[in-house]
C-alpha distance (Angstrom), angle and dihedral (degrees) to the residues before:
residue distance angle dihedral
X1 . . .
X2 3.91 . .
X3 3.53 134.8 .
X4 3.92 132.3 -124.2
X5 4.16 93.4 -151.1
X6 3.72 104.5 166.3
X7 3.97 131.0 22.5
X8 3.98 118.8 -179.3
X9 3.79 140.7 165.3
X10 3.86 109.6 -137.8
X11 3.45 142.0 -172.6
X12 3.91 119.9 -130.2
X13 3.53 102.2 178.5
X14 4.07 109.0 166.2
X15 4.00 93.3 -121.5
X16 3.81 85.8 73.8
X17 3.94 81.2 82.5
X18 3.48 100.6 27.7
X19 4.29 79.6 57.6
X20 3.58 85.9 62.1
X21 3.77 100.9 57.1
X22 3.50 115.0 83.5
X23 3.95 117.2 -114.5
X24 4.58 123.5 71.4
X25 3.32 97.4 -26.9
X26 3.37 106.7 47.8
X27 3.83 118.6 133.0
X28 3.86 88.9 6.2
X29 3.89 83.1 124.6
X30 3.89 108.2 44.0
X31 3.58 100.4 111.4
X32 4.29 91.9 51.0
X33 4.24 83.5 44.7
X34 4.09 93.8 51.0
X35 3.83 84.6 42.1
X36 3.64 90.8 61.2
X37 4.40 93.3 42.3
X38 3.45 86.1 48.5
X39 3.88 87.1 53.0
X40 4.03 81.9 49.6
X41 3.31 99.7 53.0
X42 3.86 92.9 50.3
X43 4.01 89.2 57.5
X44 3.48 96.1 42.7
X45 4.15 85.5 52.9
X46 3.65 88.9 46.8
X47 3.67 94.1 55.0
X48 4.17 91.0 -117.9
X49 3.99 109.5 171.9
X50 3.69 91.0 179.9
X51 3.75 138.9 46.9
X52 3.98 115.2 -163.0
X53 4.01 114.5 -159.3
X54 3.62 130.7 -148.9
X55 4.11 94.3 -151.4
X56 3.62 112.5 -170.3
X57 3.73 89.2 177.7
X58 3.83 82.4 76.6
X59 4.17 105.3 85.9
X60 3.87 107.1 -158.1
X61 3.71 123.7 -178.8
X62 3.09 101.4 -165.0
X63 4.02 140.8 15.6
X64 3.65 122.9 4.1
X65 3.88 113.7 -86.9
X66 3.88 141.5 -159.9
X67 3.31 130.6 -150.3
X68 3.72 109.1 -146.1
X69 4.03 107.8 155.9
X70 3.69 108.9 157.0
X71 4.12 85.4 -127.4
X72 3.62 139.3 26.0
X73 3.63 120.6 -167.2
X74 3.88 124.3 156.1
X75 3.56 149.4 132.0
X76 3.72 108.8 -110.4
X77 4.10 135.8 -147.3
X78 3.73 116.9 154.0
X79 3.71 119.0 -130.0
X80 3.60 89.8 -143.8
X81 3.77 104.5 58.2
X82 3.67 110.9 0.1
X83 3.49 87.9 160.7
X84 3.92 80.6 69.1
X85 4.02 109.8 40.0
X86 3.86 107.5 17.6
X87 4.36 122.5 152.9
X88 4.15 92.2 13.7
X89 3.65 106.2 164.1
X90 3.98 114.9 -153.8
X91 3.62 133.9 176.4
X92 4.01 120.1 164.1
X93 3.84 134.2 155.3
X94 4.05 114.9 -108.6
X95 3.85 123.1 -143.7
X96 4.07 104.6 -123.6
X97 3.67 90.4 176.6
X98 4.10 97.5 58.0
X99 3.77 93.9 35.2
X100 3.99 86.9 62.0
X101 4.09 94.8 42.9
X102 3.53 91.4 46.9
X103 3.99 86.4 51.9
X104 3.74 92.8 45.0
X105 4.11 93.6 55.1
X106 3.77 87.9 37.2
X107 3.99 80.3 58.0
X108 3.61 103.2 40.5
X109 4.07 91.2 46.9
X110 3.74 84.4 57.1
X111 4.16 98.6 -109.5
X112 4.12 97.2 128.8
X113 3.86 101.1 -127.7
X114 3.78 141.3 172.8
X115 3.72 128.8 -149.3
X116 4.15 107.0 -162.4
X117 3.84 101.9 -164.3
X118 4.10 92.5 150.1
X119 3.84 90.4 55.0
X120 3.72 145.5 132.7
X121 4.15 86.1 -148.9
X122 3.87 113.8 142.2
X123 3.47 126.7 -152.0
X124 3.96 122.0 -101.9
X125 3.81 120.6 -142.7
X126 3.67 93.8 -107.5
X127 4.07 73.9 74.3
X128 3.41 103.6 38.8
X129 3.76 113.7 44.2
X130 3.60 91.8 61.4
X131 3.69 94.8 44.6
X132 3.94 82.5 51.6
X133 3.73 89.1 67.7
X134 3.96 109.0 22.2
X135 4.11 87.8 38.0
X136 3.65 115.0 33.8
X137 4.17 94.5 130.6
X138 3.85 91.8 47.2
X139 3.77 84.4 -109.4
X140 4.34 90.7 155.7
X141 3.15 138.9 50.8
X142 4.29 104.6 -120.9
X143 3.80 120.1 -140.3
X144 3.98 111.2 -176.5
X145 3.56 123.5 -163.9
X146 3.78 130.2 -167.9
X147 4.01 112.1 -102.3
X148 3.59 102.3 164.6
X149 3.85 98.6 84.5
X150 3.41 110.1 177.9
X151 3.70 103.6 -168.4
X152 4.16 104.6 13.5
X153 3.73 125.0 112.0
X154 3.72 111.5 -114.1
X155 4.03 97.1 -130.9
X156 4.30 74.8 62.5
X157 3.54 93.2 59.3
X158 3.64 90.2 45.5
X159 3.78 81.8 56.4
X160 3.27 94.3 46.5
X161 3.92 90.0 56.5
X162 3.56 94.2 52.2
X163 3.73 88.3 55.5
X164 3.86 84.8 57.9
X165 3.79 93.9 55.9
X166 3.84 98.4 48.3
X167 3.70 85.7 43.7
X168 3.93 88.5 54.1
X169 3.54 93.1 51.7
X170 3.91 115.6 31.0
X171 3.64 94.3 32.9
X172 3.99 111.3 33.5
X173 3.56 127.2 69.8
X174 4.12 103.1 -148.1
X175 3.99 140.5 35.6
X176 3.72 128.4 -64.1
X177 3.98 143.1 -166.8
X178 3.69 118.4 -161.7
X179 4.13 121.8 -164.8
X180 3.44 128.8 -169.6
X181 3.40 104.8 -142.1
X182 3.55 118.6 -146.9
X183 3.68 149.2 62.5
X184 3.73 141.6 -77.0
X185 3.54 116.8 -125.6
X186 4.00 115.5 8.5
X187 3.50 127.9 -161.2
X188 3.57 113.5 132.3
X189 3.60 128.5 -142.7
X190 3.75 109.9 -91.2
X191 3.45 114.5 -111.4
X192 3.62 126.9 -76.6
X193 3.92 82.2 24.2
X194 4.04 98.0 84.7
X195 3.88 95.9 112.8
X196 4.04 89.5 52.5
X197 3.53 96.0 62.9
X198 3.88 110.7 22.5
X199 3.95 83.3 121.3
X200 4.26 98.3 26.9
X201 3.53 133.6 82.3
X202 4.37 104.0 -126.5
X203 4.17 95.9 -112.3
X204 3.67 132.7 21.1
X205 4.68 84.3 -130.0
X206 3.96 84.9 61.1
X207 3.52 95.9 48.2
X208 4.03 101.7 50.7
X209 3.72 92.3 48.3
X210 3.73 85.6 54.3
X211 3.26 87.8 53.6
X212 3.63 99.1 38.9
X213 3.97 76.5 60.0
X214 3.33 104.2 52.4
X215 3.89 90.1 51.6
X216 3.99 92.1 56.3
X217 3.75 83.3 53.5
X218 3.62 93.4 56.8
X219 3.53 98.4 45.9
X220 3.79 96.6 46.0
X221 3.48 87.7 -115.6
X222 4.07 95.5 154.3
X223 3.60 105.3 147.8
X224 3.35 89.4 66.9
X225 3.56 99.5 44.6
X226 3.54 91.3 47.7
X227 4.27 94.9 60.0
X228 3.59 92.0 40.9
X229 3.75 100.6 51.2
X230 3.98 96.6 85.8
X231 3.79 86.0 57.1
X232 3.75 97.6 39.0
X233 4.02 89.1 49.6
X234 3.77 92.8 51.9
X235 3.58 102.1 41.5
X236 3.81 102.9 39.3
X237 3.65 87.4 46.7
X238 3.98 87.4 -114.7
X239 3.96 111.5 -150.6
X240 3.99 111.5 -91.4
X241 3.39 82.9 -4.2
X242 4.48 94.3 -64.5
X243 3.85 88.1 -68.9
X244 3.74 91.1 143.5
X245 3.62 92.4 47.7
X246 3.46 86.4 51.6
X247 3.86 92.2 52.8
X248 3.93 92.7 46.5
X249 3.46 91.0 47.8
X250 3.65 89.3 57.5
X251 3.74 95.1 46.6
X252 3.79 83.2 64.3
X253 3.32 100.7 51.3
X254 3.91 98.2 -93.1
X255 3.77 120.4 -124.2
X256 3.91 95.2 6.2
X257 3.63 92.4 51.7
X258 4.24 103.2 117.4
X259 3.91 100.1 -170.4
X260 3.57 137.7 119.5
X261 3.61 124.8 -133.2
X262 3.92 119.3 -125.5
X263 4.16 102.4 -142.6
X264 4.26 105.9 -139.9
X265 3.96 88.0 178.3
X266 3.98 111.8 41.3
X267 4.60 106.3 -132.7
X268 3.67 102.3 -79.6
X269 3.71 125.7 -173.5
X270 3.94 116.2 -120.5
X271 3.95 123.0 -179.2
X272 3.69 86.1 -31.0
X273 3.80 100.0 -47.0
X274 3.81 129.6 116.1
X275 3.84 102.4 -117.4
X276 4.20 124.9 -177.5
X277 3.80 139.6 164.5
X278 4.23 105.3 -142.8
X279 3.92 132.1 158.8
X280 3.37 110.5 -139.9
X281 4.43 103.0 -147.8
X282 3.93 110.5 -107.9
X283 4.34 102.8 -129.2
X284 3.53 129.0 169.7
X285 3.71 112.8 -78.8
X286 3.86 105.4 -93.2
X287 3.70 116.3 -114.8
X288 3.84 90.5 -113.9
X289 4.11 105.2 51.0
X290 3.57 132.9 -166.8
């Protein structure tokens, strides 16, 4: 029935809007901003009506949970730098109908989930940065999906993404992205040491793994990834925890997944976090999944 077209991990750091402000720092971020139009411009190509997003600015304790309002419309200053994203107006449609099927699969596959369609839910910025760039004439519908799950176990979440893809295509009738959200490693500069490392990544260790990572991607190498992502998630202090990784992983297939990503936004270091714009080829599920 539907189609999974594009599938991409993205960076959303909050200097992306601070680069468009005029004053130091501005066009510090233009290659992670034309990494997410080119993104944009591949979806709009493919025909995508809907763009599902891995937030891991959403903390959940418990569950996994979609946020499916038919509307979002807000003013927006984040509590955790509003020196960064302050006044951000935002107003996209939802998609009620994938929300729920997502849910139901999520369900039925035995991954407890909650679609919240009648809901008073904002969006986080995990959400709405790249919607900021890839979104900006409320061209998509926007689906956004907790990734910041505090107490889950990440083969779960790669569940939980495969839910998403068989939701996509047995139970949706159009075409769908999905991004997971959120960084590679993430150590932030301590504080008082901002300046330093607007452009770095906070220790040389974090930034070959990342690397490391990033070549594995490349060269399809997803086994590997896939047994060394529990480790790599706790000890490069991976973004709510890699959850969304974990998710888009699954989408793919996880470990059997043989593709190479295509990097639109070369690794960039941002306030001491490893930061990078790559699509992630959408395959066939494999016969053997997860």
């Amino acid at each position: 029935m539907g189609k999974l077209a594009l599938a991409a991990k993205i960076t959303h750091v909050p200097s992306m809007y601070l680069s468009e402000l005029d004053g130091p720092h501005k066009g510090c971020r233009q290659a992670a901003i034309d990494g997410h139009k080119e993104i944009d411009r591949r979806c709009r190509q493919a025909g995508v009506d809907t763009i599902v997003v891995f937030d891991v600015h959403w903390l959940v304790n418990a569950g996994y949970h979609i946020n499916c309002a038919p509307h979002f419309e807000a003013t927006y200053t984040s509590n955790e730098l509003p020196h960064f994203i302050r006044d951000m107006h935002y107003a996209y449609d939802g998609n009620v109908e994938l929300g729920h099927a997502i849910a139901d699969v999520a369900n039925e596959m035995g991954v407890a989930t909650r679609a919240h369609s009648d809901t008073s839910l904002d969006l986080e910025y995990g959400t709405l940065v790249p919607m900021r760039y890839m979104n900006p004439d409320k061209h998509y519908k926007v689906v956004s999906i907790s990734g910041w799950c505090a107490w889950h176990d990440l083969r779960e979440s790669q569940r939980f993404g495969l839910a998403v893809r068989r939701a996509i295509e047995d139970r949706y009738d159009g075409t769908v992205a999905i991004l997971a959200s959120g960084s590679l490693s993430h150590h932030f500069s301590q504080n008082g040491l901002a300046d330093q490392y607007l452009h770095k990544v906070w220790d040389p260790f974090l930034e070959q793994v990342d690397r490391r990572v990033i070549e594995l991607w490349e060269q399809g190498e997803w086994e590997v990834f896939h047994d060394m992502l529990p480790m790599y998630a706790e000890k490069c202090w991976g973004e709510g925890d890699m959850h969304d990784t974990a998710m888009l992983l699954g989408a793919m297939g996880g470990k059997h997944y043989d593709q190479g990503v295509e990097v639109v936004t070369p690794y960039f270091g941002s306030s001491g976090t490893g930061q990078i714009n790559a699509i992630f080829p959408v395959v066939p599920l494999p016969q053997t999944e997860g």
